[in-house]
C-alpha positions as CSV (number, residue, x, y, z in Angstrom):
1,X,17.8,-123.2,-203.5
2,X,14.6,-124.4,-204.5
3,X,12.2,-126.1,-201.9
4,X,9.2,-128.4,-203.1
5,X,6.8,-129.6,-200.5
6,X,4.2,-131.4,-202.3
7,X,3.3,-129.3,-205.9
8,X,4.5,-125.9,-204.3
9,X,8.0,-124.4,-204.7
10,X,9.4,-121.8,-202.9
11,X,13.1,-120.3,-202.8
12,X,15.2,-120.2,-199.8
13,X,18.2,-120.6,-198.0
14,X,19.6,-123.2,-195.4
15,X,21.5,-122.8,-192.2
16,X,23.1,-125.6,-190.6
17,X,23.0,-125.9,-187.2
18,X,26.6,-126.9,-186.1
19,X,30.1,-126.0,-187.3
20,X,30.6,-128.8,-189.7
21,X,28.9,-128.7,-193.7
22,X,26.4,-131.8,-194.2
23,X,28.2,-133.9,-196.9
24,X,26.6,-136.7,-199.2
25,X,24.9,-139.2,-197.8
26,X,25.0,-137.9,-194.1
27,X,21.6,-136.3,-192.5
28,X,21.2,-133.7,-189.7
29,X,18.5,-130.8,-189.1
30,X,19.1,-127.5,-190.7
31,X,16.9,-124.2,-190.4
32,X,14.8,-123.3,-193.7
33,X,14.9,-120.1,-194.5
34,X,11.9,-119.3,-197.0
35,X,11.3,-116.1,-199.1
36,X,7.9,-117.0,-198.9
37,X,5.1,-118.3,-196.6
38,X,4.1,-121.4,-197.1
39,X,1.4,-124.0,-195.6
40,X,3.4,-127.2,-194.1
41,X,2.5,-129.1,-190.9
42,X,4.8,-131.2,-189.0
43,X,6.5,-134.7,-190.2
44,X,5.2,-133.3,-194.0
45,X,8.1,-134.3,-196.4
46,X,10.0,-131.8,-199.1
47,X,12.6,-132.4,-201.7
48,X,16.0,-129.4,-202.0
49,X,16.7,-129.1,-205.4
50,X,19.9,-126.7,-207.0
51,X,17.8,-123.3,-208.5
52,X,19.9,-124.0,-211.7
53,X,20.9,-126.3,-212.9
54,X,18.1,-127.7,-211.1
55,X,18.8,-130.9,-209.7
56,X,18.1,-132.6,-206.6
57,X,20.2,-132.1,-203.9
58,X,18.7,-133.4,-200.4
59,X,15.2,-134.6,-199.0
60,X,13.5,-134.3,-195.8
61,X,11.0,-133.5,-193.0
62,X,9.3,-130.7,-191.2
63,X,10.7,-131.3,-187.8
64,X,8.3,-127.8,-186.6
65,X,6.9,-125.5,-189.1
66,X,7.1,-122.3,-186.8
67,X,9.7,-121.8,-184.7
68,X,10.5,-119.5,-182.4
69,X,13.0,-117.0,-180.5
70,X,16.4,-115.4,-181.8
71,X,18.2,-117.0,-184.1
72,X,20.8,-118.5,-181.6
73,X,17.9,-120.4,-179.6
74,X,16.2,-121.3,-183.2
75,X,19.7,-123.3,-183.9
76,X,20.1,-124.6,-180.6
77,X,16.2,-126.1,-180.9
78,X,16.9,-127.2,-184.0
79,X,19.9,-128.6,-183.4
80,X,19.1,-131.0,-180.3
81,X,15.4,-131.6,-181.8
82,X,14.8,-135.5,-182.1
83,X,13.2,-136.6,-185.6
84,X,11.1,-139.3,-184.6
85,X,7.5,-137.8,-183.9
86,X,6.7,-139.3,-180.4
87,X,10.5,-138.1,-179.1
88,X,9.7,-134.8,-180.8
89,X,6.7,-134.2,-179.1
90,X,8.1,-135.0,-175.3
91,X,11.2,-133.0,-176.5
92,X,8.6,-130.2,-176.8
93,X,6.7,-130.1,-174.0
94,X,9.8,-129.7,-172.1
95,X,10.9,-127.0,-174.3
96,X,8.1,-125.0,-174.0
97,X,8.2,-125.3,-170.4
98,X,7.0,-121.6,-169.4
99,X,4.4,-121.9,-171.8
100,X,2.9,-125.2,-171.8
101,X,0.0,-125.8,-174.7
102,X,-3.6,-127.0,-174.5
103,X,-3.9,-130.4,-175.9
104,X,-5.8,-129.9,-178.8
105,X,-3.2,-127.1,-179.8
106,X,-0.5,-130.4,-179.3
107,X,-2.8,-132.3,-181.8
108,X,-3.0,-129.7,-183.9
109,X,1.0,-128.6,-184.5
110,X,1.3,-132.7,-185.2
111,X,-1.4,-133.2,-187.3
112,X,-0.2,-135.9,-188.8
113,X,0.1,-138.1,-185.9
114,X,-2.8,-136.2,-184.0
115,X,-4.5,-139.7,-183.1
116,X,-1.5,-140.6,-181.0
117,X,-1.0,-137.8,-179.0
118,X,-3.1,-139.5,-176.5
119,X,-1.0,-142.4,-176.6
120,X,2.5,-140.7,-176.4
121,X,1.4,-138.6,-173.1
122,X,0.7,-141.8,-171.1
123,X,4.3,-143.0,-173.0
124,X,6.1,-140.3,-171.5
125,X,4.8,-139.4,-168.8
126,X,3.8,-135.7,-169.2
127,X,1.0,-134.3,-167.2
128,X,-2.4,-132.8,-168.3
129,X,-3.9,-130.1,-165.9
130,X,-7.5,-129.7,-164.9
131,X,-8.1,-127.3,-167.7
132,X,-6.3,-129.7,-170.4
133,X,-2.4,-128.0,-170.3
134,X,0.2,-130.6,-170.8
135,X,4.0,-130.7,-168.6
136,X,6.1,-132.9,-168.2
137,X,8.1,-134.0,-165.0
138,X,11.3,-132.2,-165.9
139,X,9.5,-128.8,-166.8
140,X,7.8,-129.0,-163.3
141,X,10.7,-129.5,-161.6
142,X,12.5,-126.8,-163.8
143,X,9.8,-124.1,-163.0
144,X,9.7,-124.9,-158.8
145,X,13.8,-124.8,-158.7
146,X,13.0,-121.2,-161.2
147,X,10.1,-119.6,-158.8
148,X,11.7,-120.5,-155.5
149,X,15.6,-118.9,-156.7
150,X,13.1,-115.8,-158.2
151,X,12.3,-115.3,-154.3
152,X,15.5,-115.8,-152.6
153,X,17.1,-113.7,-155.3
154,X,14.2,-110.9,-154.3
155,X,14.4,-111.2,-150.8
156,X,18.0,-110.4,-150.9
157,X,17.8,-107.3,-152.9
158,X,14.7,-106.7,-150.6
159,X,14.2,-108.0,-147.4
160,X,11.5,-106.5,-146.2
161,X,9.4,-107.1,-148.8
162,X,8.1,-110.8,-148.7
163,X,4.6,-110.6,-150.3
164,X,5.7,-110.5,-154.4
165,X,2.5,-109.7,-156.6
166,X,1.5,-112.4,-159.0
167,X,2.0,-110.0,-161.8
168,X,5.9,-109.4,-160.5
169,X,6.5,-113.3,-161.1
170,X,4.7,-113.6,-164.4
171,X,6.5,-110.7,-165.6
172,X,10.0,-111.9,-164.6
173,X,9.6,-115.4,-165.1
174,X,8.0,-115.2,-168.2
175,X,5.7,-117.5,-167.2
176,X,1.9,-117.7,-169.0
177,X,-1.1,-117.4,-166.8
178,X,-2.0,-120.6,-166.8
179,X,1.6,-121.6,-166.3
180,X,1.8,-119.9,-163.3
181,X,-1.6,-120.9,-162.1
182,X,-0.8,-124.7,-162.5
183,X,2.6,-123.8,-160.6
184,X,1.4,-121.9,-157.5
185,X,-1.4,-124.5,-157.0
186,X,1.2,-127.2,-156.4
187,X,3.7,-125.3,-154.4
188,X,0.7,-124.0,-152.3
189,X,-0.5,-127.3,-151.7
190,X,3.0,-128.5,-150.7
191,X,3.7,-126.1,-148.4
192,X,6.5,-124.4,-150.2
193,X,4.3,-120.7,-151.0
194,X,1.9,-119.1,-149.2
195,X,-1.0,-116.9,-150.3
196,X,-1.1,-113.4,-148.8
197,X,-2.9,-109.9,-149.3
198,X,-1.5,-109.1,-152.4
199,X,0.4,-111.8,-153.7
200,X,3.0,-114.8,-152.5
201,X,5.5,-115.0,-149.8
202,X,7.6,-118.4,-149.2
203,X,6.9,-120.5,-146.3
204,X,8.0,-119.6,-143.3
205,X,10.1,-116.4,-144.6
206,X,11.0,-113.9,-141.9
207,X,12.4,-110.9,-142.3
208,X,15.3,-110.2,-140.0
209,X,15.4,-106.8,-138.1
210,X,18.3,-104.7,-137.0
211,X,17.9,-101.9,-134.5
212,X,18.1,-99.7,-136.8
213,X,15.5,-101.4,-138.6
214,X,13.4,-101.7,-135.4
215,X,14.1,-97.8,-134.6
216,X,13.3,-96.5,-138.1
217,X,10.1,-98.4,-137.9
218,X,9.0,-97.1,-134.9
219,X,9.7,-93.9,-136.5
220,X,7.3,-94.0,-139.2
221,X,4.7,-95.5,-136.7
222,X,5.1,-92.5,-134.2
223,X,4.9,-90.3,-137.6
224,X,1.6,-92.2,-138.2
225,X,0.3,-92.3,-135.1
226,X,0.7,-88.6,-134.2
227,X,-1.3,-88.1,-137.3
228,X,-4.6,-88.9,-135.5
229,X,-7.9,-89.6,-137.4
230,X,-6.5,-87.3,-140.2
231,X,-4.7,-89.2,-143.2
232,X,-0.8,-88.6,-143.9
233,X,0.5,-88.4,-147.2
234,X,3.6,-90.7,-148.5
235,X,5.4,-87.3,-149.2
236,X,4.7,-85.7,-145.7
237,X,5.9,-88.7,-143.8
238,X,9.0,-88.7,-146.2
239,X,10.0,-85.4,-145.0
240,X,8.9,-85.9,-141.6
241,X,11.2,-89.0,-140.8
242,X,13.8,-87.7,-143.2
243,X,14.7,-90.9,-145.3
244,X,14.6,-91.6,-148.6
245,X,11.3,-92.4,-150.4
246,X,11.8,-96.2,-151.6
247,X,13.4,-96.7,-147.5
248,X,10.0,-95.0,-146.0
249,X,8.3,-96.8,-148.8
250,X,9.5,-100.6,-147.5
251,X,9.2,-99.5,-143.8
252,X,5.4,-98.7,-144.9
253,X,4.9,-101.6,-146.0
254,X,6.3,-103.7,-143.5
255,X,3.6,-101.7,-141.0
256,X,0.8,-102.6,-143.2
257,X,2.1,-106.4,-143.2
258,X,1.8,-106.2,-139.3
259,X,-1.8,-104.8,-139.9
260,X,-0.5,-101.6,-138.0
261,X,-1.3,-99.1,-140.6
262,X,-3.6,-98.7,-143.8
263,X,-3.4,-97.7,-146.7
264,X,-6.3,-95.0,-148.2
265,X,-5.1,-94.5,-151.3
266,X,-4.4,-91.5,-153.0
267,X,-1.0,-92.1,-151.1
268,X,-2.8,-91.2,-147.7
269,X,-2.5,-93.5,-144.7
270,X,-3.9,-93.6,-141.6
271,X,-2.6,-95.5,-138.5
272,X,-4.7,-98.5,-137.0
273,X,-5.2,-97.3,-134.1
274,X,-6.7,-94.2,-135.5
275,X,-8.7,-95.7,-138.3
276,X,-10.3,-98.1,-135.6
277,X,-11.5,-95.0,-133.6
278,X,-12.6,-93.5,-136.1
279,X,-14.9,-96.3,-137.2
280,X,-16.4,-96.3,-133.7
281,X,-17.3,-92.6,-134.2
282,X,-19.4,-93.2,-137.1
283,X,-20.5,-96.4,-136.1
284,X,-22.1,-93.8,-133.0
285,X,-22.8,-91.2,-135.3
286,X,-25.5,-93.8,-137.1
287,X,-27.1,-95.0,-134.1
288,X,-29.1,-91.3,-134.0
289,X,-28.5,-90.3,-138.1
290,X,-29.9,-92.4,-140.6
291,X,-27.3,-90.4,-143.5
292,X,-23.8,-89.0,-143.5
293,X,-23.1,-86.1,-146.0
294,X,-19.5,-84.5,-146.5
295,X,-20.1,-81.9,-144.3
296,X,-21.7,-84.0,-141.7
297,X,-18.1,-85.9,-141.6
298,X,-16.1,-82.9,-141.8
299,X,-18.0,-82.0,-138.6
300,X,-17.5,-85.6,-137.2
301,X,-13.6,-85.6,-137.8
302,X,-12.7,-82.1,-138.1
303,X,-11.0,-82.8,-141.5
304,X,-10.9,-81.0,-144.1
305,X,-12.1,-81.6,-147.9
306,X,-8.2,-82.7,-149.1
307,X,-8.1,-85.7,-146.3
308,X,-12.0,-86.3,-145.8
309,X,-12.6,-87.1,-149.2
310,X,-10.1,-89.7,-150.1
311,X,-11.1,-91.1,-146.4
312,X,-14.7,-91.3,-147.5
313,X,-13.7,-93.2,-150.8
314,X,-12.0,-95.8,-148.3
315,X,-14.7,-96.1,-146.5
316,X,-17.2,-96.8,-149.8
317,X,-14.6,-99.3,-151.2
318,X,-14.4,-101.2,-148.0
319,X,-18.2,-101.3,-147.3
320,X,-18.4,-99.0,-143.9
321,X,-20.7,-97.2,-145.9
322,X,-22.5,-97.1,-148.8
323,X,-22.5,-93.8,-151.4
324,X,-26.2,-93.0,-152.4
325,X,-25.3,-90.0,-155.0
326,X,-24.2,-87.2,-152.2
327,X,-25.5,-89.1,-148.9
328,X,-23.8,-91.9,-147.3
329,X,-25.7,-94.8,-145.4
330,X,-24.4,-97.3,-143.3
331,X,-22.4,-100.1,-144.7
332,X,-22.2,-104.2,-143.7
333,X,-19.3,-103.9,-142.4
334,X,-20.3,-101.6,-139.8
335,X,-23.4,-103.2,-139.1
336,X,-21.5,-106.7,-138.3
């Protein structure tokens, strides 16, 4: 067929978008499929004509000039899309839910009716964020009954796990950034999330312990503990407490939740309890030195260079001290 949208033609085909054919005199949306790209914007008008003989067949309007997805969600969007501009636009903002546009980008995929965006938003209700996103109601609602089934479903494949990185949502929910920024404000300021190290946890979650639970923990703690100043590695207390790795690596986790153990890095921990006396030996051990090298904390902790090192890093990173090329001084957070 041939398609004419103002003085350019371009062949393509059509797809309807339900079971029956469109027959003279009826209307419905269909999906254009061009051979060729073409510059259209939304509500712009275009006549089908035969390819030969060529007559006219049908006329109409761009209902959305890009669309998106597979091909069964492209005929399912076209197929429910209202044609009237200020129901199209609502229609869309709801659509495009998980990915909610900026409103200039709104007055720019309706150019033609770009003066009344303004005018439709307060019409229908939908939402502008601090940064200039626009929602409506229904996608709002859509995305809290989406983000707080995405926990439950996680806490029970993992229980002991309540913290989920932001990344982890994004990534599952398909969510954009500053969809999911919008989002977690709300449900933070409702009461529904919380913000912990690391990520998000729902309100009021607790994890429920067995005693086998309770006695594998205190396991990995003993493991830990025993350990003294000198860091463990992930695969050492594996083999120690003789469970699997992803078991040891949630009952890990669970200890650094309760702030019982810490992680260096590297895969080394070190137990709290440990980590805290350590501190209070080089807290002492800068009262009569002005500078730590390496071997001035092997000394200190017996250690060797495997576990001091990545020990040393933690201590840079977390301001205990401070690296001066191979000296270390004291750091703020030994001096508060």
């Amino acid at each position: 067929m041939r398609f004419h949208f103002g003085t350019s033609e371009v062949l393509g085909r059509v797809t309807t978008c339900g079971s029956k054919k469109l027959e003279k005199g009826h209307s419905g949306n269909l999906i254009l499929d061009l051979e060729s790209s073409i510059a259209v914007a939304m509500d712009d008008r275009f006549v089908i004509r035969s390819y030969s003989p060529m007559e006219t067949i049908a006329g109409g309007i761009v209902l959305d000039p890009n669309p998106g997805g597979t091909w069964s969600a492209m005929r399912e969007l076209a197929r429910t899309m209202p044609v009237d501009p200020k129901e199209r636009f609502g229609y869309l903002v709801s659509h495009q839910w998980k990915t909610p546009n900026l409103t200039g980008r709104w007055k720019s995929l309706f150019f033609n009716s770009s003066e009344q965006i303004d005018e439709w938003q307060d019409e229908l209700e939908i939402f502008k964020s601090s940064k200039g996103f626009l929602f409506s109601k229904k996608g709002e609602e859509k995305a809290q009954d989406e983000l707080q089934s995405f926990f439950n479903q996680s806490y029970a494949k993992n229980p002991f796990r309540p913290v989920i990185t932001a990344d982890a949502i994004k990534t599952s929910l398909k969510w954009s950034e500053a969809w999911f920024e919008i989002m977690v404000k709300k449900m933070l300021k409702a009461g529904i999330l919380e913000e912990e190290k690391g990520g998000y946890a729902l309100s009021g979650y607790t994890p429920e312990f067995s005693q086998k639970d309770l006695d594998e923990l205190s396991r990995v703690e003993t493991i830990m503990n025993q350990s003294g100043i000198e860091p463990i590695l992930f695969r050492e207390i594996t083999e120690l407490c003789g469970h699997n790795p992803k078991r040891v690596g949630d009952l890990i986790h669970i200890l650094m939740e309760q702030e019982k153990v810490q992680g260096l890095g590297s895969n080394f921990y070190l137990h709290h309890t440990n980590l805290k006396s350590l501190l209070h030996d080089i807290r002492t051990f800068f009262k009569t030195n002005h500078t730590l090298t390496v071997a001035d904390f092997k000394n200190l902790t017996g250690l060797s260079r495997k576990t001091a090192i990545p020990l040393l890093e933690y201590l840079d990173k977390n301001q205990f001290t401070v690296r001066q090329e191979n000296i270390r001084i004291i750091g703020d957070a030994l001096n508060g």
